[in-house]
N, C-alpha and C positions, 0 to 999 in steps of 0.2 A: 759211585761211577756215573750215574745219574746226572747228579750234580756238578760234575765237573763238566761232562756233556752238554747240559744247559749253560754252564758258563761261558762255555766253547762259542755255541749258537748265539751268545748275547754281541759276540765282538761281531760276529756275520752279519746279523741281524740289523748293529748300528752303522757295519760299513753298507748294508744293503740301501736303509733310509737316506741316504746321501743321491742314491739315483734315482733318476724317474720311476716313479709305480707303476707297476703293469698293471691291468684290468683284474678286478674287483675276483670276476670267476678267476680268474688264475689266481691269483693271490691265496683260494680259498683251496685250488687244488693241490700247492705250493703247500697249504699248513695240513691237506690232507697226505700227502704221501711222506712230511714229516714224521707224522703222528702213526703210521705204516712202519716208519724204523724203529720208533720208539717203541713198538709194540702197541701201540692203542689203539687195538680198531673199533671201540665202540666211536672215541670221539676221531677217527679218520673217516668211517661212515658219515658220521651228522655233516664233517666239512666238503666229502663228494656230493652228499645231497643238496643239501646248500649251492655249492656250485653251478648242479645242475638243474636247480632252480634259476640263475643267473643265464645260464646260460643251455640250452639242451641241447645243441651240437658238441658239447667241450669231448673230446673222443677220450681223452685221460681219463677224468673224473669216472665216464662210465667204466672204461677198461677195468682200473682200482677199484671200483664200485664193486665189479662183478667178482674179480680175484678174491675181494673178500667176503662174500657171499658165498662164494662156491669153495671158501677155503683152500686155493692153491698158492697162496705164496709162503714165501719159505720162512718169512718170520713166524707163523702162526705152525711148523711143527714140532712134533716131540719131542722135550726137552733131554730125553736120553739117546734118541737116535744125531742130535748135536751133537750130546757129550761125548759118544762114542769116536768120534772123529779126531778129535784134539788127543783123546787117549793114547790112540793106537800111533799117532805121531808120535807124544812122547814117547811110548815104548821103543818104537822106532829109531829114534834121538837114543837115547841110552843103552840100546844093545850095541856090543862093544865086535869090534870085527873078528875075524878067527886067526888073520895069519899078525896081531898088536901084538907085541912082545905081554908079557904076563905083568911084568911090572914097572908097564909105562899106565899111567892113569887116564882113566877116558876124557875125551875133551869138552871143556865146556858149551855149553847150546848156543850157538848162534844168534846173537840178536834179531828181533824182526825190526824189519823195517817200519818207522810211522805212517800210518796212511795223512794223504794230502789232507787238509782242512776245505779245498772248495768243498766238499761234497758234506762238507755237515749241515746238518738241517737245521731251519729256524728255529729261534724260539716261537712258541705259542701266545705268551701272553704278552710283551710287546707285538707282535704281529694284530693279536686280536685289535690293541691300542691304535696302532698303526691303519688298521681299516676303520676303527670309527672315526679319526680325525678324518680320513679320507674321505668318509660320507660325508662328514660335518661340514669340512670345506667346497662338496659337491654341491651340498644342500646350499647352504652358502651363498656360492658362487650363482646357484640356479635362481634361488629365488631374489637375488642384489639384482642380478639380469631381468625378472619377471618386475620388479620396481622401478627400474628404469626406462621399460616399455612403458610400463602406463605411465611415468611420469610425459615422456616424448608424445603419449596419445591425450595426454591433458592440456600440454602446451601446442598441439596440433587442433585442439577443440574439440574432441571426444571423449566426453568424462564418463559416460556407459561405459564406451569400451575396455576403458580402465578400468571404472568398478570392479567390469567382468574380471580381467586380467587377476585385480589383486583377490577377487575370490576364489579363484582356482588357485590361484599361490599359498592362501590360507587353507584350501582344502589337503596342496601337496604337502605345506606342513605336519598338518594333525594327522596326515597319513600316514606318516614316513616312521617306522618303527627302531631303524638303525642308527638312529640319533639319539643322543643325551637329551634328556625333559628340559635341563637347563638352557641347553642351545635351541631345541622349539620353543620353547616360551619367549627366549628373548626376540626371535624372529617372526613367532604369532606376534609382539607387542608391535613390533615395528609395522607386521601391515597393518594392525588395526589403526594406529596413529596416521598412517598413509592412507588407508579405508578414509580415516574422518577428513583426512585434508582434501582429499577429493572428493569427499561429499559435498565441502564446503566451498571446491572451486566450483562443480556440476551446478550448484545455485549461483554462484558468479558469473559463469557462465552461461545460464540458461538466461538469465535477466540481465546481461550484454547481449543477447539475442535474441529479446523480446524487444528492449531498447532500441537495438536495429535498424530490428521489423518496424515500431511504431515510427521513429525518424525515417524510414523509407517509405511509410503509407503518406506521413508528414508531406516528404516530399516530391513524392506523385501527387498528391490533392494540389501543392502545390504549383507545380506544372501542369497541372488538368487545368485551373485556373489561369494561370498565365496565357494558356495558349486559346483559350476561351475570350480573357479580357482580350488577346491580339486580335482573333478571328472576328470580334463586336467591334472594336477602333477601326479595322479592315473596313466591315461594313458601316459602320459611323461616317467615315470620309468618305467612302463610293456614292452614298445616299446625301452627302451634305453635299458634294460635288453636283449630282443632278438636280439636288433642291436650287442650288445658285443657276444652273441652265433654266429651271423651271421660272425664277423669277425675273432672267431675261426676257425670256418669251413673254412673261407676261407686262414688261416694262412695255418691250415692244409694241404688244397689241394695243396697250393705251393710247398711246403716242399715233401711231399709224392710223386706228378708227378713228378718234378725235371725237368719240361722243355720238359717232354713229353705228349704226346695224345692233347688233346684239349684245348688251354690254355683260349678262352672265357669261356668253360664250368668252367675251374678252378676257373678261377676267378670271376664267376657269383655269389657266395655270398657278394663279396664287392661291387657288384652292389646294389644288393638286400639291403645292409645295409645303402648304402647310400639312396636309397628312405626311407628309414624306419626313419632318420635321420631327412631326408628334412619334411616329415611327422611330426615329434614330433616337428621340430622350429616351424612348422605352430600353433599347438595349444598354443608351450607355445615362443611369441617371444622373451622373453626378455630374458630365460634361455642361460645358455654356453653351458650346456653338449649336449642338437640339435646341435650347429653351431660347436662345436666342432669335433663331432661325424660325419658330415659331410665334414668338412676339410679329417679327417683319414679315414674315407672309399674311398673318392677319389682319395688320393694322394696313399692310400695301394694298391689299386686297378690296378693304373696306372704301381706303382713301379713293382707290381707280377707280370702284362704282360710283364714289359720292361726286367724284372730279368730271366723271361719264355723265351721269343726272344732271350737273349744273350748267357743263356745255350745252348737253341737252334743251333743259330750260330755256338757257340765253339763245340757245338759236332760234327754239321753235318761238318764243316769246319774241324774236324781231320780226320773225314770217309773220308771226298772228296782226304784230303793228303794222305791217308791210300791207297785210289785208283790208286794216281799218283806210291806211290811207289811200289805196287802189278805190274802197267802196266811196270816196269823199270826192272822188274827183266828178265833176259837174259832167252832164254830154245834153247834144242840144237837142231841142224839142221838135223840131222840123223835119224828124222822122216818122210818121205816124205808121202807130199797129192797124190793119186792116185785116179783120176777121171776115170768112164766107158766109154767107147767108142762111138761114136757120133749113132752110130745106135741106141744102147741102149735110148739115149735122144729121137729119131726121136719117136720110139714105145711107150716111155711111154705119149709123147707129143699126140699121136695118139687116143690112151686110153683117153686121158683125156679130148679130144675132144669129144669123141664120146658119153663120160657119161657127162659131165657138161657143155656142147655148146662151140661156139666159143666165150664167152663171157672172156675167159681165154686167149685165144690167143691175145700177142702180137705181131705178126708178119701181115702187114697190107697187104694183096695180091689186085689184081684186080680182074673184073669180071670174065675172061675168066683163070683168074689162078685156080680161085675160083671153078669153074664150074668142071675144070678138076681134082680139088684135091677130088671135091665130086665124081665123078665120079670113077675115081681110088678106 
């Protein structure tokens, strides 16, 4: 009777697999209140607690839990107080009425009616079947999704966070007890082949972005230099520009003195230009118009003084002849010098003793001349 039962449950069971699954704790309370008709309550127990391991609100599982703990349901009593029931019917059925003629025969027992087939219970051991695919494809499905995050955070440029990702996937693997070894294993293989390939981008990628870096220090040095050589050619021409005003002024002052007054003063702008020169090859060495500009304020500078000295020269060398021949010119003699008389000299020589000391006198007398000239 058993057996025909379970075949019963086989045909439920494969029309059941055709609809969506309900969650894992029902499924288990589902194979617990089976195993209640079947009379099993040791293995109806293990599937309530199980359950409610899944789940500890499931109010069934508990209910059935307790029924069979406390022993009140009805498939769990005495198997003669059953019997007794169905007896007393048949007695019932075969006692024959008082006012049935003696020799009419009593009538046959009634069929009972079939009970419906919704209500027969699963089988167990497809169901068991039934819930490990359903892990397996949970598992599955969880960790294909935990792969395709790190894959998306590899091609996003975070190959840690991947790492991370795929070692907690490998931990949910080797954790997960409700799965065939066969299906962990082949799902350990695959993160650890994922593990190595993102090992192997994390060093691609860490050295694309060291790469980067150095192409970017590259080209900031770059541009620190640029904008350095600009701000030196800036001042290159501001400074060439006042070198060219410096050596008008000093064309000019050539020009204008003509070899008179002060010729260092004159020529002190082609000085000036020429430091201004020497200053602008310094910032930019490799230009011409510094070394250039340096050559022409030296040699201009040099030329103005030598061009100053010789006008110089020529002038003062015709004044000097101009003197010779003023001194050549004849004057007549019919002028005579007429000097005062020697007294005259004696007196004023006297005077001028007596107001400004003998510190005047040339005439070197002795003591006793001396004495007598004061005396007098």
């Amino acid at each position: 009777m058993a057996q025909s039962a379970f075949a019963g449950l086989l045909i439920v069971g494969a029309s059941v697999l055709a609809d969506e699954p309900p969650p894992l704790a029902r499924q288990l309370t589902n194979l617990g209140l089976q195993a209640v008709n079947q009379n099993e309550p040791v293995l109806a127990r293990s599937f309530f607690k199980k359950a409610l391991e899944l789940d500890p609100q499931n109010v069934d599982a508990k209910r059935e839990l307790d029924k069979i703990q406390k022993g009140k349901r009805v498939a769990f009593q005495d198997p003669a107080a059953k019997d007794a029931a169905p007896k007393d019917a048949a007695a019932k059925v075969a006692e024959p009425k008082a006012d049935d003629p003696a020799d009419e025969p009593a009538a046959p027992p009634a069929a009972q009616p079939i009970p419906p087939a919704a209500h027969i219970p699963q089988a167990t051991i497809e169901n068991q079947a039934r819930l490990e695919s359903v892990r397996r494809q949970q598992l599955v499905a969880d960790i294909q999704e935990r792969l395709r995050r790190a894959r998306d955070l590899v091609n996003s440029g975070q190959p840690e966070a991947a790492l991370d990702a795929l070692r907690l996937a490998l931990t949910v693997v080797r954790s997960e007890e409700g799965v065939a070894d066969d299906a962990r294993n082949a799902l350990d293989r695959q993160i650890q082949a994922q593990i190595l390939s993102t090992a192997r981008d994390e060093e691609r990628i860490v050295g694309e972005r060291a790469e980067a870096l150095r192409l970017a220090a590259v080209a900031e040095s770059k541009l620190r230099a640029l904008n350095l050589l600009e701000r030196n050619q800036e001042t290159v021409s501001a400074m060439m520009t006042q070198f060219d005003m410096l050596m008008a002024q000093g064309q000019y002052n050539v020009l204008y003195n003509g070899g008179f007054g002060n010729v260092n003063a004159t020529t002190a702008p082609f000085v000036d230009a020429r430091l201004l020169a020497q200053r602008a090859r310094a910032l930019a060495p490799t230009a011409a118009a510094p070394r250039a500009g340096l050559f022409l304020a030296e040699t201009s500078g040099f030329l103005a003084q030598e061009l100053a000295f010789e006008q110089a020269k020529e002038y003062r060398g015709l004044l000097t002849m101009q003197d010779v021949a003023r001194a050549a010119v004849p004057f007549p003699d019919e002028k005579v010098i007429e000097y005062p008389d020697a007294e005259l000299w004696r007196a004023l020589s006297e005077k001028r003793i007596l107001r400004y000391g003998k510190a005047v006198d040339l005439l070197d007398r002795d003591r006793e001349k001396k004495e007598k000239r004061t005396a007098n």
